[in-house]
C-alpha positions as CSV (number, residue, x, y, z in Angstrom):
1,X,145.2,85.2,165.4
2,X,146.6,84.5,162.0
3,X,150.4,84.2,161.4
4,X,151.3,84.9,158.0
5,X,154.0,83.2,156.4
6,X,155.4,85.9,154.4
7,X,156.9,89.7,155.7
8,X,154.5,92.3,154.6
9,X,155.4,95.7,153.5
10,X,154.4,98.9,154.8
11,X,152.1,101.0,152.5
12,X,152.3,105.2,152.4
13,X,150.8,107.4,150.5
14,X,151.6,110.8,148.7
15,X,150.1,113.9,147.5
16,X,151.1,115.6,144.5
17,X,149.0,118.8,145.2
18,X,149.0,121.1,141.6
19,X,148.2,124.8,142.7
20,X,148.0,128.1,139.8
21,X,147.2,131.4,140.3
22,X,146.7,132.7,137.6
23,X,150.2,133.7,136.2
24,X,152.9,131.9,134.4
25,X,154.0,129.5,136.8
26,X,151.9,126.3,138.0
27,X,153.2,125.2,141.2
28,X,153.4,122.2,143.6
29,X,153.0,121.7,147.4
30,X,155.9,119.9,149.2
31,X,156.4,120.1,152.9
32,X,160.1,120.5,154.8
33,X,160.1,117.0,156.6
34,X,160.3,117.0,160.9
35,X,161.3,114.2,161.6
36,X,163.3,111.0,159.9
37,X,164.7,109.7,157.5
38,X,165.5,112.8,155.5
39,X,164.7,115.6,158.5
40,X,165.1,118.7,156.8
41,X,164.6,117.8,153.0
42,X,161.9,118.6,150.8
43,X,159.5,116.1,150.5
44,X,155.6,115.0,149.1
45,X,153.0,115.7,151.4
46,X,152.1,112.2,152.8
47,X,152.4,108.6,155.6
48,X,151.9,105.6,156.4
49,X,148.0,104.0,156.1
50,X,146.4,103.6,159.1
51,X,144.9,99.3,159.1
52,X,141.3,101.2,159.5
53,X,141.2,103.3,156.2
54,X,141.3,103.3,152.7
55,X,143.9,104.6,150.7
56,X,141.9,107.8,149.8
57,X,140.8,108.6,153.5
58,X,144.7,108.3,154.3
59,X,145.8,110.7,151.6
60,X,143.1,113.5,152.5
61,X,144.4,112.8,156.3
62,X,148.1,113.3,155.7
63,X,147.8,116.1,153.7
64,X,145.5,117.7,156.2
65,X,147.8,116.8,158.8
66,X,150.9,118.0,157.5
67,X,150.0,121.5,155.7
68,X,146.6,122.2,156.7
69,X,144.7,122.0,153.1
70,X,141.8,120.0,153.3
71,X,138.4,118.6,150.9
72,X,140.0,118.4,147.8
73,X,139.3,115.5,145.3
74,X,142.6,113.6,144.4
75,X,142.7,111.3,141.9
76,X,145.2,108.1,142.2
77,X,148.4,108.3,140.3
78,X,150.8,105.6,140.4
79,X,152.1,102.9,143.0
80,X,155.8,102.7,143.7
81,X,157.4,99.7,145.1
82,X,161.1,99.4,144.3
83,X,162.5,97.7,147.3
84,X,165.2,100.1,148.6
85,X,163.2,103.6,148.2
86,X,162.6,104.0,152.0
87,X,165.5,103.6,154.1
88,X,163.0,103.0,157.1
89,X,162.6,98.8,155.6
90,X,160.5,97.7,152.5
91,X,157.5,100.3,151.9
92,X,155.2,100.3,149.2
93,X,153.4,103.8,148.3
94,X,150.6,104.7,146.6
95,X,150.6,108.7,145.1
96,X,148.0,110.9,144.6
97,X,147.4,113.9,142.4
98,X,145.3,116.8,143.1
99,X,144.5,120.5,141.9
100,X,143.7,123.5,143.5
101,X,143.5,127.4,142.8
102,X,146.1,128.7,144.8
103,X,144.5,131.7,146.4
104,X,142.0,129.0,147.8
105,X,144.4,127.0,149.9
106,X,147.4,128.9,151.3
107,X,150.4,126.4,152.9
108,X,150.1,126.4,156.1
109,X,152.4,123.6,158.0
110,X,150.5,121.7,159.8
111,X,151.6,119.5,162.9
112,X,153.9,116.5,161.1
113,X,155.6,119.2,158.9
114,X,158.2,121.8,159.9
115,X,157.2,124.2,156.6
116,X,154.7,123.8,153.8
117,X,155.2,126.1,150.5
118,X,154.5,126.4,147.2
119,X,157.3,125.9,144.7
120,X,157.2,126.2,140.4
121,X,157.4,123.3,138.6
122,X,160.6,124.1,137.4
123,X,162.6,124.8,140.5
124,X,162.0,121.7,142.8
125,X,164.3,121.5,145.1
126,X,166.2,118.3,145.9
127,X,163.6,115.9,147.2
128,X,163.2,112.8,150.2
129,X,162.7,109.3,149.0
130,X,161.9,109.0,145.1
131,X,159.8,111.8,145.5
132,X,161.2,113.5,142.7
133,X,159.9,110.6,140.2
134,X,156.4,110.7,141.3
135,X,156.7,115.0,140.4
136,X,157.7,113.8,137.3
137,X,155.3,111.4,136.4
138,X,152.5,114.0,138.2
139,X,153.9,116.9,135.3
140,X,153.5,114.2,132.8
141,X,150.0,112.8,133.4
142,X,148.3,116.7,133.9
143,X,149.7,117.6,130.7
144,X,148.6,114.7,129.1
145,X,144.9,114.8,130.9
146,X,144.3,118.1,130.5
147,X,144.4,117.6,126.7
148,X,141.2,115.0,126.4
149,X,139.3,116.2,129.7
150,X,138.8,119.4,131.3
151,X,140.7,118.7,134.1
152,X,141.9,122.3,134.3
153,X,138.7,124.1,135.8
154,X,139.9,123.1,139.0
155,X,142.7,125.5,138.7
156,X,141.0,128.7,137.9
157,X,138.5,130.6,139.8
158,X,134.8,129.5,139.6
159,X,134.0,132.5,137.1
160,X,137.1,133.3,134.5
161,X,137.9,134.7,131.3
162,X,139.1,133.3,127.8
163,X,142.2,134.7,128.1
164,X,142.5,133.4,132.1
165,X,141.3,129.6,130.5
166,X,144.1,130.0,127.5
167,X,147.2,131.3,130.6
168,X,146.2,127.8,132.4
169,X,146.7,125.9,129.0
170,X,149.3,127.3,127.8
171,X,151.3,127.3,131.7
172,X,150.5,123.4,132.2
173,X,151.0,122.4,128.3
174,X,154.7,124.7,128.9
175,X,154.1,126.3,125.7
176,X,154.4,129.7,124.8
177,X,151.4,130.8,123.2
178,X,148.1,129.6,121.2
179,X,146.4,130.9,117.8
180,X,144.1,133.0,120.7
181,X,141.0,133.0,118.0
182,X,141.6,129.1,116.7
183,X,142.1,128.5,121.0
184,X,138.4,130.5,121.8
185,X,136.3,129.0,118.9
186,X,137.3,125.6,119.6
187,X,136.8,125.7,123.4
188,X,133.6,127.3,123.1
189,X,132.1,125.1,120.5
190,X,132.4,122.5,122.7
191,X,129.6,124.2,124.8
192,X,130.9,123.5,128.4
193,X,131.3,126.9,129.0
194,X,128.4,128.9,130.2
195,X,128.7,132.8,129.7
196,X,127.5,134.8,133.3
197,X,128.4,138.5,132.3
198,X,131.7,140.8,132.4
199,X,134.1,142.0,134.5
200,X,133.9,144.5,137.0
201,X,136.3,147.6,137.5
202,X,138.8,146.9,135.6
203,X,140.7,149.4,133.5
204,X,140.1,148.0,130.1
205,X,137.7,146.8,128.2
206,X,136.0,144.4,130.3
207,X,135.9,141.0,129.1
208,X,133.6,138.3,128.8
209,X,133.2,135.8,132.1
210,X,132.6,132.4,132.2
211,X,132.5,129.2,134.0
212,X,132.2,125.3,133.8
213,X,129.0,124.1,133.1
214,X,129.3,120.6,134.3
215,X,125.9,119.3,133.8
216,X,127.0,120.0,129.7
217,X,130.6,118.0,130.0
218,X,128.5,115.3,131.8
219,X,126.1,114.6,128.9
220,X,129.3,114.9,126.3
221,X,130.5,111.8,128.8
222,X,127.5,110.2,129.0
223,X,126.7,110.3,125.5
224,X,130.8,109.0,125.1
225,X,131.2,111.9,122.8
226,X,134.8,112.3,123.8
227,X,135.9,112.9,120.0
228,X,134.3,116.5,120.6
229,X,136.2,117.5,123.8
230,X,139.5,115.9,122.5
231,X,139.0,118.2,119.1
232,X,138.4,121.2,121.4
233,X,141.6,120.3,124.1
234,X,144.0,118.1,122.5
235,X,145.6,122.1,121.1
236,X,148.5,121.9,118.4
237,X,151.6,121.9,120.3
């Protein structure tokens, strides 16, 4: 067996999981820690790597494990590695972001978590570790993202309105309203939206539905046509 010559670090990962439903608020899923260090705080869904999977598999694990949402594409964030953020010894982690519509994936705590819930952006409570920087950067990158790739979809329900898509824009961008006819030509002239009818019993007017039409955004990619979807996203602010 090998010896190494040098210590090696642990390695964790953590889930920043994004949630909206539809209102003014876009959430974020943190789970009320069991066990130590920092039983009873408010942390990141998230553990250590087991030595027989990949970063990814470890991330969809813990945050099955420890509030019970599961199959959900997470994209990598950020590695931290400052030596004293872990009282436990010298742990590197590697976050995660993801996002969900929250009437898809209730917070259920799971068996490494006392409680799992959903909390606004803007009232996190005091967090484990250096949890609270990877929030941070998490808020930062979606707001930036969301402006050059149409990250948002993942947010809403699979058939929406205009004024449903413009909510989600305006709740993740933390602004307080768009020019609604400059927001609805632009997004549509991008043609990645494909109309499917109106709503149903409803008490007004019933408006226009829509949803993602993938196949169209991936021949924008394809084609490297991202000037087109960065006019249509990247929204005064």
């Amino acid at each position: 067996m090998y010896t190494y010559e040098y210590p090696r670090p642990s390695v964790t990962v953590d889930i920043v999981v994004f949630g909206y439903d539809g209102g003014s608020e876009l959430k974020i899923l943190l789970i009320e820690r069991g066990g130590e260090p920092y039983k009873g705080h408010w942390a990141l869904p998230g553990g250590f790597v087991d030595m027989d999977e990949t970063l990814e598999t470890a991330a969809l694990r813990e945050l099955e494990e420890e509030t019970g949402v599961k199959d959900l594409y997470v994209e990598q964030l950020y590695t931290y590695g400052t030596p004293d953020r872990d009282p436990r010894g010298r742990v590197i982690s590697v976050a995660y972001f993801s996002l969900v519509n929250l009437q898809d994936h209730p917070a259920v705590a799971s068996s490494d978590a006392t409680r799992a819930e959903w909390f606004p952006v803007n009232k996190i409570p005091d967090m484990a570790f250096d949890h609270d920087e990877i929030i941070k950067m998490a808020v930062n990158r979606l707001a930036a993202k969301v402006r050059y790739q149409p990250i948002g979809f993942e947010l809403l329900p699979e058939e929406f309105t205009l004024g449903q898509l413009q909510q989600l824009y305006e709740t993740v961008l933390n602004v307080e309203a768009f020019n609604k006819r400059n927001f609805r030509t632009r997004i549509l002239r991008t043609g990645i939206l494909e109309e499917v009818g109106r709503q149903k019993n409803v008490a007004h007017r019933p408006a226009v539905l829509y949803r993602f039409n993938e196949a169209a955004y991936k021949q924008l990619a394809d084609q490297r046509d991202g000037a087109v979807l960065r006019r249509a996203l990247d929204f005064e602010i």
